[in-house]
Backbone as CSV, one residue per row, in Angstrom:
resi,resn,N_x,N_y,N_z,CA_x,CA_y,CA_z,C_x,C_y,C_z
1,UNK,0.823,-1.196,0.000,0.000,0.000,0.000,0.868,1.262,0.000
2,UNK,2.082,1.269,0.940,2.989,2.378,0.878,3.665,2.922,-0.803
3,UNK,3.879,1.728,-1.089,4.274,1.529,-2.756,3.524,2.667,-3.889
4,UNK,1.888,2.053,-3.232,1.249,2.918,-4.483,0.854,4.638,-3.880
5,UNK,1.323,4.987,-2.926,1.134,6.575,-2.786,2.732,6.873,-2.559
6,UNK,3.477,6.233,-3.159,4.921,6.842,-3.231,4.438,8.239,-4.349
7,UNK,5.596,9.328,-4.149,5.464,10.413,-5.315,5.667,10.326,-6.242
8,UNK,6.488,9.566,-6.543,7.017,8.911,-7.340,5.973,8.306,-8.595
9,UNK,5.400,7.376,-8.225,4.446,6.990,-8.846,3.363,7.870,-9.067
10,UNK,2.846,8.428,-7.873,2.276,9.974,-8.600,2.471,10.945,-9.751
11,UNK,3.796,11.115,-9.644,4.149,11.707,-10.710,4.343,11.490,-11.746
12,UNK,4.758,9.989,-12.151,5.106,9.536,-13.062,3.252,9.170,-13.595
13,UNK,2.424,9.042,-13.036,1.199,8.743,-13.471,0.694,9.991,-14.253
14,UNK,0.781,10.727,-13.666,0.426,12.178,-13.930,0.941,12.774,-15.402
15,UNK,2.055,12.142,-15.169,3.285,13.057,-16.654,2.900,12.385,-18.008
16,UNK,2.559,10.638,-17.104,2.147,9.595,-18.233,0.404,10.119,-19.217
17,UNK,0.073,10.546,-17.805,-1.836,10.878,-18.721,-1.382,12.382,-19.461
18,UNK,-0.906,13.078,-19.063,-0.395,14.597,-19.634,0.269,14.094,-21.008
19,UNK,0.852,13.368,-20.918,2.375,12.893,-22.257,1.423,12.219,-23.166
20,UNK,0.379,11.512,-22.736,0.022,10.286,-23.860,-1.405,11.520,-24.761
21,UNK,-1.703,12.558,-23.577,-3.410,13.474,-24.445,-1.803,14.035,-25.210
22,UNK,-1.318,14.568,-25.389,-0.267,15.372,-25.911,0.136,14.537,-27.313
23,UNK,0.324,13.451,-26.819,0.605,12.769,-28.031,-0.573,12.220,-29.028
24,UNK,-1.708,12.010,-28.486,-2.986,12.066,-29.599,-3.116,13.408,-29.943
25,UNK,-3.491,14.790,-29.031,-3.437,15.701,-29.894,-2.213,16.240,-31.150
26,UNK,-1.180,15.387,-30.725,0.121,15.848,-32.075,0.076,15.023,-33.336
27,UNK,-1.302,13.725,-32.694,-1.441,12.726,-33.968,-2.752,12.989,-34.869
28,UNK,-3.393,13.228,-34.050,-4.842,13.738,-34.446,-4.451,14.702,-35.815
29,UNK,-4.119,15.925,-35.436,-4.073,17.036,-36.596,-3.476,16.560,-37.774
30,UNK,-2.486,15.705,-37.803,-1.587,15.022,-38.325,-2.994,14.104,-39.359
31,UNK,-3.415,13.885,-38.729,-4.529,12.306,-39.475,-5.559,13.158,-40.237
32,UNK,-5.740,14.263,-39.477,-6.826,15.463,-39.925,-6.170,15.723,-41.532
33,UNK,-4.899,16.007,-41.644,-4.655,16.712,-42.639,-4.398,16.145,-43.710
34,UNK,-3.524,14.560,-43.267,-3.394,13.309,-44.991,-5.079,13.376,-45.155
35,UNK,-6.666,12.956,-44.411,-7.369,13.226,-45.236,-7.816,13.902,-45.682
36,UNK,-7.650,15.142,-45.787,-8.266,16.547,-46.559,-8.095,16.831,-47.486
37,UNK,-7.170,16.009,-48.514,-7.044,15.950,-49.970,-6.553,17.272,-50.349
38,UNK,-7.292,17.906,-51.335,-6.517,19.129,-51.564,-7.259,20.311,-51.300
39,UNK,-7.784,20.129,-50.121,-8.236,21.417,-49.157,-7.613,21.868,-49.275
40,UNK,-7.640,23.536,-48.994,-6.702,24.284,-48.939,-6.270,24.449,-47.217
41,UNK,-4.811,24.853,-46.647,-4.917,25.003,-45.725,-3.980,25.746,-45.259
42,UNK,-5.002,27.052,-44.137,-4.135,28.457,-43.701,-3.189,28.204,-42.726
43,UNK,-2.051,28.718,-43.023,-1.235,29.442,-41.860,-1.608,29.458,-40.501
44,UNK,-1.445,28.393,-39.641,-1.634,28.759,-38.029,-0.466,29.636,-37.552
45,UNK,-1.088,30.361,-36.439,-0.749,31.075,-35.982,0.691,30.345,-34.996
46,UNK,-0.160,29.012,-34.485,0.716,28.152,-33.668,1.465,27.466,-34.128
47,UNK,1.360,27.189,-35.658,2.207,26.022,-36.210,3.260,26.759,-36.774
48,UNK,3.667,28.022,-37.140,4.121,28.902,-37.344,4.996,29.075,-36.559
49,UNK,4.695,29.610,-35.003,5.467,29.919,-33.688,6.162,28.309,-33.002
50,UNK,6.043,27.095,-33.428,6.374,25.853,-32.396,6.358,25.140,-33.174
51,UNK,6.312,25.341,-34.604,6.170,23.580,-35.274,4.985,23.218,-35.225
52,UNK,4.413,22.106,-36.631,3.243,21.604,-35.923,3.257,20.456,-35.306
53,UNK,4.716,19.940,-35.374,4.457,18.907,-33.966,5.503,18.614,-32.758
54,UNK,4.737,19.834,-32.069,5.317,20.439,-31.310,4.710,19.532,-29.953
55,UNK,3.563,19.102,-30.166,2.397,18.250,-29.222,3.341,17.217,-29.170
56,UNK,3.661,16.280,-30.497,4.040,15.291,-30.814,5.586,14.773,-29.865
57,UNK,6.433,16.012,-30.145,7.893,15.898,-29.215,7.406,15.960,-27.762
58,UNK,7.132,16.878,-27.120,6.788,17.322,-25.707,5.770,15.832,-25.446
59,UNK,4.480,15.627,-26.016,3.985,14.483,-25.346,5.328,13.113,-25.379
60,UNK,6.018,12.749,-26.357,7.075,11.952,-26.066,7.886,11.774,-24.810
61,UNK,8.064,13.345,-25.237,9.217,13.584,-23.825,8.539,13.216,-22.362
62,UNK,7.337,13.619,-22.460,6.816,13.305,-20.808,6.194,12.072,-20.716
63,UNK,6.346,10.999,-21.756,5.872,9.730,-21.529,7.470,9.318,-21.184
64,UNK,8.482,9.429,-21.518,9.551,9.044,-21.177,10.057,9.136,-19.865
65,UNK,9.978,10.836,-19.606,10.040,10.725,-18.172,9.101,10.241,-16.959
66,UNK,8.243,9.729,-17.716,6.981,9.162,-16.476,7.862,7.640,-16.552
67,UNK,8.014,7.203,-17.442,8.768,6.096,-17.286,9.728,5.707,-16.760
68,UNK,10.390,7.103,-16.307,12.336,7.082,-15.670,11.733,7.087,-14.280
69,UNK,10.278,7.469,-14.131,10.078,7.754,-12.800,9.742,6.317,-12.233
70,UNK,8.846,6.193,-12.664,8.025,4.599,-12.707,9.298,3.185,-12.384
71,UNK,10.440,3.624,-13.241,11.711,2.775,-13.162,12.204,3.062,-12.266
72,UNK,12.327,4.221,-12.225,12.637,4.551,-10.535,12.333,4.289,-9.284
73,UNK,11.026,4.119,-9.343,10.405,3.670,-8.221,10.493,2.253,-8.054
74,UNK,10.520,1.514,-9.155,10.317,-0.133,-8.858,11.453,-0.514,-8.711
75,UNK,12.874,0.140,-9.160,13.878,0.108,-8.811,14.870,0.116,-7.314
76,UNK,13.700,1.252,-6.938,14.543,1.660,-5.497,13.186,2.196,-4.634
77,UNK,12.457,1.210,-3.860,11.141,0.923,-3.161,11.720,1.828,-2.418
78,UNK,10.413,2.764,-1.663,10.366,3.674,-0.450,10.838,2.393,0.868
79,UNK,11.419,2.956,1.278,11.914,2.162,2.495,10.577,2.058,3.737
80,UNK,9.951,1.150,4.149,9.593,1.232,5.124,9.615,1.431,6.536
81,UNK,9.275,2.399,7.354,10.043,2.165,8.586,9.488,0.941,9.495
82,UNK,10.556,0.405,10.541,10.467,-0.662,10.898,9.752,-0.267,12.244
83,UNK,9.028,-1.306,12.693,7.769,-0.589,13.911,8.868,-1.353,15.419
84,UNK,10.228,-2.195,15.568,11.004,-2.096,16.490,11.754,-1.130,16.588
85,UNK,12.130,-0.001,15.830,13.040,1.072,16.183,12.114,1.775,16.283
86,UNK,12.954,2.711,17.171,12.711,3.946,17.622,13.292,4.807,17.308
87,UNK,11.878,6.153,16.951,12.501,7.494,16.453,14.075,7.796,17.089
88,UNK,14.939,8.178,16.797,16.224,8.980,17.512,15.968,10.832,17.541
């Protein structure tokens, strides 16, 4: 039980749901645009200023680090304290 409210895992849960909407919204527009044939299509304002897949890198990046976290944690367990010692 200590395991699953480590921060650790918090965080890495967190970065993981943030990283993965990030990465459908950088795929989505992407899928939007091979079918639109020869729509015409304007100048964003945003794709202009960041790339348009700008979603696409950044959601990567924070699925990765949810993962260093996640490895982290299963790697090196919160220590439990032991109920024969005593505080010092």
């Amino acid at each position: 039980m200590a395991r699953l409210f480590d921060i650790r895992n918090i965080i890495a849960a967190l970065l993981g749901l943030y990283g993965l909407a990030l990465l459908v919204a950088g795929l989505l527009p992407g899928l939007a645009e091979a079918g639109a044939g020869a729509a015409e299509h304007t100048a964003d304002v945003t794709d202009l200023a960041a790339g348009s897949s700008a979603n696409l890198w950044v959601g990567a990046a924070l699925v990765l680090v949810a993962a260093g976290f996640a490895g982290w944690a299963a790697a090196r367990p919160a220590a439990r304290d032991r109920p024969d010692r005593e505080s010092e």
